[in-house]
Phi, psi and omega in degrees: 000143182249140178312143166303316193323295159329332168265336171296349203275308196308302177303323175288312164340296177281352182277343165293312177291302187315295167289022157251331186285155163285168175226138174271149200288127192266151166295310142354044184016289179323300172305314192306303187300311167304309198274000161266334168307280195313317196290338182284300183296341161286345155301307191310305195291317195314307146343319178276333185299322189296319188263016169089043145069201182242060165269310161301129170306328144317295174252023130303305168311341177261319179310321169301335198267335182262007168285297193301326205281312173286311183264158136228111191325317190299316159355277157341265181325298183301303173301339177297274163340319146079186196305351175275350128019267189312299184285348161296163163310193177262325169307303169306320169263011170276321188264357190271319178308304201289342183257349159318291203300344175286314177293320161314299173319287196306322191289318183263022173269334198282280231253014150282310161337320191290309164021032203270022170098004151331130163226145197265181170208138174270109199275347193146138176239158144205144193310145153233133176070009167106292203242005187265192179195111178263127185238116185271107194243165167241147164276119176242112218253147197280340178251123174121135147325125174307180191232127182259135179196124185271153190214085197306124196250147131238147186285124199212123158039053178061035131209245189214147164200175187288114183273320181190164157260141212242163146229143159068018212042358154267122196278127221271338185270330172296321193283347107008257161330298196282017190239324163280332160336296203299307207293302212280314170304313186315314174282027163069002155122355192279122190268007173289349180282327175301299172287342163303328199274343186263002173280297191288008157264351164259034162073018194233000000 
């Protein structure tokens, strides 16, 4: 069985290989359109690596920018939250968003770091969801069995952005979900228990 720990790791791996690969041109316009969004942020990333990663304040700050442009996160972020959305305050979902969007950041600014020359191959795109586009790829690890990780694209405001990551057939936004679920029930069903746990994991 694979871990979350294992999948966040697998996944930042892959969010590092991913920005470094070229991607072959899909038949489809749509894909085509997609796999190109990707192929631009792997320029992008390749530059922070070159300049020593998102170790440097810099290119955190650039990491950051290629995180908000790229994934979207308010998505994300809402779907993570699960039916408890609804039921938060406006307050409550103004700090949850900002400290969503921080942890995300720290988590792959750190397991960016890791980085060790994973190369990614591209397997393949196919419509999903309509307006979505999955591109299917594999991580190939210079030591371990490859990794299979799907990378769900959706079409946003004239262009494109990551909704989510699959590794493993596991998708990384359920897995989640179901970690923010866990906290919250624990916490008698109150998401002020959710947002206590996510201030003292961004250090505030």
């Amino acid at each position: 069985m694979i871990d979350r720990r294992t999948v966040l790791t697998a996944g930042a791996m892959a969010t590092a290989s991913l920005l470094l690969a070229g991607l072959t041109r899909p038949a489809s316009a749509q894909a085509d359109g997609a796999a190109g969004f990707i192929d631009d942020m792997a320029k992008r990333a390749i530059g922070i690596l070159q300049a020593g990663g998102a170790a440097t304040a810099q290119g955190k700050a650039e990491f950051t920018r290629i995180l908000n442009q790229g994934f979207d996160l308010p998505t994300i972020g809402r779907f993570v939250l699960g039916r408890y959305w609804n039921s938060a305050t406006p307050q409550q979902q103004a700090e949850y968003m900002d400290l969503f969007e921080r942890m995300i950041v720290e988590t792959y600014s750190r397991r960016f770091q890791n980085y060790q020359g994973e190369t990614l191959v591209v397997k393949g795109t196919r419509a999903v969801g309509g307006s979505d586009t999955l591109v299917a790829t594999e991580i190939r690890q210079k030591d371990g069995p490859p990794i299979q990780v799907d990378w769900r694209v959706r079409q946003a405001g004239g262009g494109y952005k990551v909704v989510d990551v699959i590794v493993a057939r596991v998708s990384m936004s359920v897995t989640q979900r179901d970690e923010f679920a866990s906290v919250i029930a624990q916490n008698g069903g109150n998401v002020d228990g959710l947002l206590q746990a996510m201030r003292q994991r961004a250090g505030g």
